[in-house]
C-alpha positions in Angstrom: -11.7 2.6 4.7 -10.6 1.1 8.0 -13.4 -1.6 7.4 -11.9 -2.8 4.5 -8.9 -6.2 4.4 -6.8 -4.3 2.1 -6.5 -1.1 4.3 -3.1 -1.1 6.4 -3.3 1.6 8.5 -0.5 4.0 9.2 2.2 1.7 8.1 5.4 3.1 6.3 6.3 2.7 2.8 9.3 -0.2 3.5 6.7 -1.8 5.6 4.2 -1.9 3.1 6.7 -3.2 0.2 7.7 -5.9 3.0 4.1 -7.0 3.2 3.8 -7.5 -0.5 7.1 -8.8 -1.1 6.0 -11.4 1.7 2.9 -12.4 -0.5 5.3 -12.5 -3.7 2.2 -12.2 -6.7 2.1 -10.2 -9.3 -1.3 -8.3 -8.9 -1.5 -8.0 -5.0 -1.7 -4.8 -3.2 -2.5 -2.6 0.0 -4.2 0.6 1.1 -1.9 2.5 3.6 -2.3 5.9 4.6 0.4 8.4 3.2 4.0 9.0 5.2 4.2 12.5 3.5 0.4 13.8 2.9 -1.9 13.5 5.6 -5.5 12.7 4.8 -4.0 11.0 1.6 -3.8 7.0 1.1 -1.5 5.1 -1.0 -2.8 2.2 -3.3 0.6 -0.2 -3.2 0.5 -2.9 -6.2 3.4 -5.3 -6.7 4.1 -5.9 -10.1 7.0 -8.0 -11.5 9.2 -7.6 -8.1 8.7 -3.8 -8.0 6.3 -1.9 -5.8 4.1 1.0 -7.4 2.5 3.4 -5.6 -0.7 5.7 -6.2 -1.7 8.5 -4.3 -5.7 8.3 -3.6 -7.0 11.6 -3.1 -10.7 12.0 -1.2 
C-alpha cells in the first residue's frame, strides 16, 4: 500500500477532507489508514463538496 500515490499514511480524518477539499473535483480521493481501527484503511472520495469514507478491510 505504502507504494502507491494515493496512500496517505496515518493522516487524520480532517486532514484527509482538507487534502481533497484542496483538490476541489468531484471523483478524487485518498487511502489513509484508519484513526479508530488499526490495521484498517479508509478509501476517502469527495463527491459534490462532501467527503465519503469506506472502511477497506484486508
Amino acid at each position: 500500500m505504502e507504494k502507491l500515490q494515493i496512500y496517505h499514511g496515518p493522516i487524520g480524518k480532517e486532514e484527509g477532507e482538507r487534502r481533497l477539499g484542496q483538490d476541489g473535483r468531484d471523483g478524487c480521493y485518498l487511502v489513509r489508514d484508519s484513526d479508530s481501527v488499526p490495521g484498517v484503511f479508509c478509501l476517502c472520495v469527495l463527491c459534490r463538496g462532501y467527503v465519503y469514507t469506506y472502511r477497506l478491510h484486508q
